[in-house]
C-alpha angles and dihedrals in degrees: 000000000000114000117200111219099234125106117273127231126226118233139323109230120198137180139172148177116206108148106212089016125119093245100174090051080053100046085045097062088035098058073046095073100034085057093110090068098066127356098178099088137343136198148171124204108189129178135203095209097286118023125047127219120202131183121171137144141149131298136038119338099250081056092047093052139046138154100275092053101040084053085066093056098100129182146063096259127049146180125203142184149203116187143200110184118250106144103015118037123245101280134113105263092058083052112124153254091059113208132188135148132257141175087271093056133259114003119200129167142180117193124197106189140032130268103224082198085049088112095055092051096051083051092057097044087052096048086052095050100258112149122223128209106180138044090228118100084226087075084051098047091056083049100057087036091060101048094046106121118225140102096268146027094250084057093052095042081058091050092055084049099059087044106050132057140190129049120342140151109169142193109213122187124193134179084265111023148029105230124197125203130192114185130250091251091045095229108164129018129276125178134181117210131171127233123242084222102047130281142075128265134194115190124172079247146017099252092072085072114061093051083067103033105253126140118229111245093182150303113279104237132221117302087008128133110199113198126207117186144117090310109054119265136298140212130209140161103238098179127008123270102261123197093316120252113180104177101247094212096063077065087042103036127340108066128077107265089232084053119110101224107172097005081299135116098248087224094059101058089054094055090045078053089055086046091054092038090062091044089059107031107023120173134195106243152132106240140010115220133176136229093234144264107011096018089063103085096044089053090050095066093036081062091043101057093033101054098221113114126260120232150168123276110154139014129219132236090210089194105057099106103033101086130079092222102116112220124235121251093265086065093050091056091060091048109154091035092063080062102037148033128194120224098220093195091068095038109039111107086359123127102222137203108204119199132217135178096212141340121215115166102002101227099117097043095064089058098044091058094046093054085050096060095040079058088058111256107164094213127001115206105188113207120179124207101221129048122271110290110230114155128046134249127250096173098080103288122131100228102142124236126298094255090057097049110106093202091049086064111025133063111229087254093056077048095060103050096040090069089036097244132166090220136004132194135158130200109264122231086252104054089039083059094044093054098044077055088229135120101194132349099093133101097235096162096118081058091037110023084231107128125204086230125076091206080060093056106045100033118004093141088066091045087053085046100052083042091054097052099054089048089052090045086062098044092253 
């Protein structure tokens, strides 16, 4: 199969409470929408008030789910899940919601992040007799959500929260409520919207929304539980805001462009990146041009501040990537054209600026270019939206390790020429801030190498380490 080389996001996470309301065909459309976040497994577990019913499996959302199943989905709340492996590797048993029974009733929960003290915590269940079944922190996260002590289910959710760190942002489904749960450092996104039909919706973003008609309240902030049920919903802070961390990429790359991430239009953004990206690393030529699809709004505003027109340049095969049909060797060895196809007429004779939102190993840029030139572009000047990625993630994203990063090891000359440029020029920290018109506030450790974890930034050889070896306990 193609593999773009981008990072890759963890998981969309979804609930909702709409008595009367069809909440699995909801949860369905809305998992829909959040499918870009993780394309490896979905699920949706849903109760009536006393008994849970769950259906997950692997694959896209419209493969995991069908009429017949959907019909078995009863009940009035619901959580759901897409899911891109971090912790936990892409089979069935890391598949989410997970589900179990307590004392309190019927437990379910979704996770969209990664505990860097995720490790520690295993290690504790299992000393305690607590049985895994899975080699995903998620499994570890109900447990300690079951065993928390406390009268009710928002004191135990801030018992979790005092336990667990790292990036979270958690559906949580009981016997009388949906519960959504942002975490201190407010890594990755969380909203709360209302239905025009009654009823109340959390979605890991706003576009989830609009697919079902529901209107966006407001973002959960850091530290915060949110709380949908018969009653309306609730708000509480259930740890305190710690040094904000907001993942940059979700601004750069993850998120949908039509999300609101910050109080501001994801697309936007990417446009006011472009902008930023001109300023600092203009070039004389004769059209911009994007890598689509998420590379189209920051070369937009790079267009837009240059001067110089935008254009097409290649078009994308937006299903490539989403079959399970392996391709033969022959196709491998075409790689990026089974993705994309250049469009000669705009590009023969042209200088081009082509723009990219990131580069992370640097094994699909050289072949771009390449395919550029054999179309006929006189000259091909790369520009990336985001600064060089040198340093890995351990809070749930995909970036792939050190070793494999083509900017850890290589200057951006060596860069250049690698992928066989004209020019070559990436964002700088500064004017990435600048653009995202913030100072602070944002995880840039991948950029930086400064993590928003002391435990990162001392040992996080030891952290991979203890991860490895789980994964290799369960064959992964």
């Amino acid at each position: 199969m193609y593999q773009e080389d981008k990072p890759r996001e963890e998981c969309g996470v979804f609930g909702i409470y709409a008595p009367k309301q069809d909440v699995a065909r909801l949860s369905f459309f809305s998992l829909y929408a959040l499918q870009h976040r993780g394309q490896e497994a979905a699920g949706i577990v849903t109760c009536d008030g006393e008994i849970a019913h769950i259906h997950k499996g692997m694959g896209l959302v419209s493969h995991v789910f069908n009429e017949e199943n959907l019909a078995h989905l009863k009940g009035h709340m619901a959580i759901g899940h897409t899911r891109y492996s971090t912790t936990g590797s892409g089979k069935l048993r890391n598949t989410q919601p997970y589900v179990m029974e307590t004392i309190h009733g019927p437990l379910a929960i979704c996770h969209n992040g990664n505990l860097v003290n995720g490790p520690q915590l295993r290690r504790e269940l299992l000393e305690h007799g607590v049985g895994l079944h899975s080699s995903s922190d998620s499994e570890v996260i109900i447990h300690m959500l079951a065993r928390a002590g406390g009268p009710d289910w928002l004191t135990r959710i801030k018992i979790l929260m005092a336990q667990a760190e790292g990036a979270y942002t958690l559906g949580i489904l009981t016997q009388e409520a949906v519960y959504g749960v942002r975490d201190p450092w407010g890594l990755r996104p969380l909203v709360l919207g209302e239905l025009d039909t009654g009823g109340f919706v959390l979605a890991s973003e706003s576009c989830a929304f609009a697919t079902i008609g529901a209107k966006m309240i407001r973002e959960i902030n850091p530290g915060e539980i949110v709380k949908i049920d018969e009653s309306g919903y609730e708000i509480v802070q259930g740890a305190l805001p710690q040094k904000l961390a907001f993942c940059t990429f979700e601004q750069i790359y993850f998120a949908r462009p039509d999300s609101i991430l910050n109080g501001q239009l994801v697309h936007q953004v990417r446009q006011q990146l472009g902008r930023k990206l001109a300023e600092e690393s203009p070039a004389e030529a004769d059209i911009v041009i994007p890598v689509p699809d998420s590379g189209t709004p920051h070369a937009i505003g790079y267009a837009k501040k240059s001067g110089i027109p935008y254009s097409e340049g290649l078009i994308k095969s937006r299903y490539i990537g989403r079959t399970f049909i392996q391709p033969s060797d022959e196709l491998r060895k075409v790689g990026v054209s089974m993705k994309f196809n250049p469009l000669p007429e705009n590009l023969a004779g042209k200088r081009v600026v082509v723009v990219d939102d990131s580069i992370v190993r640097g094994n699909t840029s050289g072949p771009l270019v390449a395919m550029l030139r054999k179309a006929g572009a006189k000259e091909i000047h790369v520009r990336v939206a985001c600064p060089p990625i040198k340093f890995p993630c351990f809070m749930g994203v995909d970036m792939a390790s050190q070793e494999e990063l083509i900017a850890a090891n290589n200057s951006i000359e060596e860069i250049r020429q690698h992928i066989g440029a004209d020019t070559l020029g990436y964002l700088t920290v500064t004017g990435m801030m600048d653009a995202l018109s913030a100072t602070s506030g944002y995880c840039n450790a991948c950029f930086e190498g400064e993590y928003p974890f002391e435990r990162l930034g001392s040992s996080p050889v030891i952290e991979l380490q203890e991860k490895a070896q789980v994964a290799e306990m369960w064959g992964n």
